[in-house]
C-alpha positions in Angstrom: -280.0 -98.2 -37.7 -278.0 -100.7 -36.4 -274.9 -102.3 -38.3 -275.1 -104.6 -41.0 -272.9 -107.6 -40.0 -271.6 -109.7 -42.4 -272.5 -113.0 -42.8 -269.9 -116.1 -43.2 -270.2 -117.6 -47.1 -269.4 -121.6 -46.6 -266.4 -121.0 -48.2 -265.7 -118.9 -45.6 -266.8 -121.4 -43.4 -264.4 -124.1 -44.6 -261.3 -121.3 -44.6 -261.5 -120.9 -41.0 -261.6 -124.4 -40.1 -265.3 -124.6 -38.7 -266.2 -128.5 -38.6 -269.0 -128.9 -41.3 -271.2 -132.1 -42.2 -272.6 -133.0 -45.0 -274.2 -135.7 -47.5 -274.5 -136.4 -51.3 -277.9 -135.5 -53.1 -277.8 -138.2 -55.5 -281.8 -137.9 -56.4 -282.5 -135.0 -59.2 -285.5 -133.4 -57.3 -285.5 -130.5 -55.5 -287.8 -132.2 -53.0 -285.1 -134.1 -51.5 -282.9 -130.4 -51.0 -285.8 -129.6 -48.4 -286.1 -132.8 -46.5 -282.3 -132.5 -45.9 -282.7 -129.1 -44.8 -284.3 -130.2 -42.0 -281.9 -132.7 -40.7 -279.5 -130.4 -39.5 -275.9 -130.8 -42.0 -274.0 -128.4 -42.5 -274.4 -129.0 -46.7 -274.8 -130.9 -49.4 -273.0 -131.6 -52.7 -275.1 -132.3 -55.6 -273.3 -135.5 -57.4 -273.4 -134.5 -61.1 -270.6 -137.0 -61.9 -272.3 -140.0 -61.2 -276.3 -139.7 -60.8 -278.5 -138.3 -63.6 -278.7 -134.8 -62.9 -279.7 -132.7 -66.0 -278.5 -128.9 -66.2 -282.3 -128.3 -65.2 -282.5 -130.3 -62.4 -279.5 -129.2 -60.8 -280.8 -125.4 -61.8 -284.1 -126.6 -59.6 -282.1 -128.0 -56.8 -280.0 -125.1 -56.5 -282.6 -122.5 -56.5 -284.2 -125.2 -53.8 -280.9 -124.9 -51.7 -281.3 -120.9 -51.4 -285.3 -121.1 -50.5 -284.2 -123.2 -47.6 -280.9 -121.9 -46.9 -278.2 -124.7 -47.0 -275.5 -124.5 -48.7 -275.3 -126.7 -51.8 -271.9 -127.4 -53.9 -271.8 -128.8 -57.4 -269.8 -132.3 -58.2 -269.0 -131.3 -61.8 -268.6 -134.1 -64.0 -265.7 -133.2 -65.5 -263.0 -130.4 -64.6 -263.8 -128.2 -67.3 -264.8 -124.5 -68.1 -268.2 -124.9 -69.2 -269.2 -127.7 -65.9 -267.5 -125.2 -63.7 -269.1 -121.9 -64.7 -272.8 -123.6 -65.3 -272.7 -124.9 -61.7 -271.5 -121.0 -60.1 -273.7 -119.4 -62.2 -276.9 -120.9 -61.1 -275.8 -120.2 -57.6 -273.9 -123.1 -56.1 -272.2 -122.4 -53.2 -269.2 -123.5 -54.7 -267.9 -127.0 -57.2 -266.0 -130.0 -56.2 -263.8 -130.8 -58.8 -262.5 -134.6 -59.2 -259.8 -136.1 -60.3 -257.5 -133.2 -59.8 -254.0 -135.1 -60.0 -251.5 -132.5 -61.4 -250.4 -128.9 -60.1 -251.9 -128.2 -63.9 -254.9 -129.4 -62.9 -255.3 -127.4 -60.0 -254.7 -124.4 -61.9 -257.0 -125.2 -64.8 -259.8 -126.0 -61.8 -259.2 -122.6 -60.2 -258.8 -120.8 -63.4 -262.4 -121.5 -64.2 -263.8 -120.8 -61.1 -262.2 -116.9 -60.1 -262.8 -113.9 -61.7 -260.3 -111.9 -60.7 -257.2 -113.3 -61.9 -258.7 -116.3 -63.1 -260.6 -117.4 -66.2 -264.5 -117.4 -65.2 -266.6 -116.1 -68.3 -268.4 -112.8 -66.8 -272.6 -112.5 -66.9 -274.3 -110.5 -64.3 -277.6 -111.8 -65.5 -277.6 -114.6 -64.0 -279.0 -115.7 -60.3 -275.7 -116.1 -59.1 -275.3 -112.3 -60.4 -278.8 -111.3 -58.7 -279.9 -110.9 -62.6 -278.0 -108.3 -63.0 -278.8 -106.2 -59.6 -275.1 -106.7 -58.6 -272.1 -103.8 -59.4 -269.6 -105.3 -61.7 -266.7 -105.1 -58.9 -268.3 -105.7 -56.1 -270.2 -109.3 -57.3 -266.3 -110.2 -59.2 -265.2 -110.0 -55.4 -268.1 -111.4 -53.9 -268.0 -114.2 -56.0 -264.3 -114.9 -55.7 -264.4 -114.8 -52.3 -267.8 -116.8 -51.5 -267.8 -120.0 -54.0 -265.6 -122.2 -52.7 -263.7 -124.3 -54.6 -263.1 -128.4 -53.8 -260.1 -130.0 -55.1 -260.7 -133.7 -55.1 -257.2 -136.1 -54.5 -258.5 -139.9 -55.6 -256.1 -140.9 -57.7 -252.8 -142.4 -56.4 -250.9 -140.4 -58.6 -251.9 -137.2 -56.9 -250.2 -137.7 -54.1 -246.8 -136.8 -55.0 -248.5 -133.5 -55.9 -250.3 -132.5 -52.6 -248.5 -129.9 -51.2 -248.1 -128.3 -54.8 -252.1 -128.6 -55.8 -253.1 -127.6 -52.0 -251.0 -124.2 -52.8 -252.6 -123.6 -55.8 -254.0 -119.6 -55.9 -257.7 -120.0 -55.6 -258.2 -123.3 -53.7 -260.5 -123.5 -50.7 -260.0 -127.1 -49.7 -258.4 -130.4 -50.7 -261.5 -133.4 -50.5 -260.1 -136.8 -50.4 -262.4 -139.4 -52.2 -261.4 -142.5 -50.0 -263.6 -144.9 -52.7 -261.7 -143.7 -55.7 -258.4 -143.6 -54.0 -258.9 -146.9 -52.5 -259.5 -148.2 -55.6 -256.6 -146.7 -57.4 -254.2 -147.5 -54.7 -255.4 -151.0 -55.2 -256.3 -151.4 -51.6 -259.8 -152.4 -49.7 -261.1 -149.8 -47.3 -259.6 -151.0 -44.1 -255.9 -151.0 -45.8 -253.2 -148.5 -43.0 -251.7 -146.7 -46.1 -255.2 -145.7 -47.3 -255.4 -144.0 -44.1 -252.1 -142.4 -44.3 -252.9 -140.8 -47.3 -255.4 -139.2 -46.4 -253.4 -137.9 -43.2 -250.8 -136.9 -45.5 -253.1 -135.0 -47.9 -254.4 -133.2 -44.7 -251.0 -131.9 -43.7 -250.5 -130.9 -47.1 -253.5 -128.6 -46.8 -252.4 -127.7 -43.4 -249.4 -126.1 -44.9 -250.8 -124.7 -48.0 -253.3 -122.7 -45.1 -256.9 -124.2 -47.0 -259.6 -126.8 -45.7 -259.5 -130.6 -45.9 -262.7 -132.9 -46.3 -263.0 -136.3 -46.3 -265.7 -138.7 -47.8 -266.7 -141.1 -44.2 -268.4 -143.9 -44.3 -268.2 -145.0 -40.4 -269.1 -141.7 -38.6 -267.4 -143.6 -35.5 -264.3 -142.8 -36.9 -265.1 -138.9 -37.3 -262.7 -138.1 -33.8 -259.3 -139.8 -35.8 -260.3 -137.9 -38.8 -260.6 -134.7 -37.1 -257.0 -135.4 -35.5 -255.2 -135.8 -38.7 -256.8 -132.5 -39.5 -259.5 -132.7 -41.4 -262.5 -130.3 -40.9 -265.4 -131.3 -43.1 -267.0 -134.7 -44.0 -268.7 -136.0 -46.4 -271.5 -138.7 -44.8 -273.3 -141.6 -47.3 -275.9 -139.9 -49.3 -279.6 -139.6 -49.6 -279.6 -142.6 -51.4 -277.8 -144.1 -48.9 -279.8 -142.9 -45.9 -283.3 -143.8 -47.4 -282.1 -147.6 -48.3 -280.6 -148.1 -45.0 -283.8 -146.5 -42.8 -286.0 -148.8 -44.9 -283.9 -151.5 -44.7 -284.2 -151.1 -40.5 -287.8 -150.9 -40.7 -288.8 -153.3 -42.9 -286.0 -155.8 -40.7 -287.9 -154.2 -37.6 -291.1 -155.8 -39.2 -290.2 -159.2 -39.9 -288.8 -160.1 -36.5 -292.4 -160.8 -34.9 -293.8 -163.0 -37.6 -290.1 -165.1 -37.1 -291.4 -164.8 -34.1 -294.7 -165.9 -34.1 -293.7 -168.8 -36.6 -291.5 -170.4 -34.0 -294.1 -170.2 -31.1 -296.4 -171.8 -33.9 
């Protein structure tokens, strides 16, 4: 028999600095997980902070995510026990947590989200736990070492923390939400410091050895990004991406008949 190799988690992925692509699912159906899955990101990262996802639709979505293979992280709403361990328990690949702007928060965020060490309430009966087909060790392990965990920085206040929330025990990457911080930096998304803050919290995950993301809206700018050090994007949303296809089509449409009315 040959050897079983092992096969990269995305947390993994993210750890070792592999460039990764991915959008927001902002729809609650499960349909919409398989249509992505064919596009050819990296992820996704179900927004359950500000679309109307119900614990049942994000259970559907995630179990969606496994059938098609693509990794699918949880946008908790809040950073709080019960958010966290509902989301890695149904099998996300791992949470985004926002609005983490003290070391405290960090550690609360990372608490909830490791076994070992940590603070994560324990049930092997769950699909996360293969309903209970998993040793007790081996899936505390597994677990810790293959849900990755997302620290969001969008708050201005959060960065005189970086380099103390990016060492946090437990973190797998640092995600800067450019709309949020934008907005609580009191700046418009072409502002210079905007874009040194997000350099800076790079560097600050740089030395802390985890992953920084970004949230993109101008994929020409992915190059600069990846210069300042940042590894994995964010890109719009399926929202996003529907509204602006149809809006090219239906524009694509009405230019003959301006057409035609001129010539008339």
């Amino acid at each position: 028999m040959g050897e079983v190799t092992h096969r990269a988690s995305f947390a993994e992925r993210l750890r070792s600095g592999m460039p990764s692509t991915g959008t927001f699912l902002k729809t609650p159906a499960y349909q919409s997980v398989e249509l992505i899955a064919q596009t050819g990101l990296d992820f996704l990262v179900l927004d359950a902070e500000h679309a109307p996802f119900d614990p049942s639709q994000i259970d559907a979505c995630v179990l969606a995510s496994h059938v098609v293979d693509l990794p699918l992280l949880v946008r908790v709403s809040r950073n709080a026990p019960d958010t966290i361990l509902s989301a890695l328990d149904m099998g996300a690949a791992g949470v985004f947590l926002p609005h983490i702007i003290t070391p405290d928060d960090a550690r609360r965020a990372t608490a909830a989200a490791r076994y070992i060490g940590g603070e994560r309430g324990f049930s092997p009966s769950t699909r996360a736990g293969g309903y209970g087909s998993r040793g007790l060790r081996d899936y505390m392990e597994a677990a810790d070492r293959e849900a990755a965990v997302v620290l969001q920085i969008e708050d201005a206040a959060a960065l005189a923390h970086l380099d103390a929330i990016a060492a946090t025990g437990g973190v797998t990457g640092l995600f800067v939400g450019r709309a949020d911080l934008a907005a609580s930096m009191g700046l418009d998304w072409n502002d210079q410091r905007l874009d040194e803050a997000t350099a800076e919290t790079a560097k600050a995950a740089k030395r802390a050895g985890v992953a920084c993301g970004a949230y993109l809206a101008d994929p020409a700018k992915v190059e600069i990004f990846r210069s300042w050090g940042i590894s994995f994007f964010v890109v719009g949303s399926d929202q996003s991406a529907m509204k602006n296809e149809l809006s090219r089509i239906a524009n694509a449409f009405r230019k003959p008949a301006r057409n035609q009315d001129k010539a008339a």
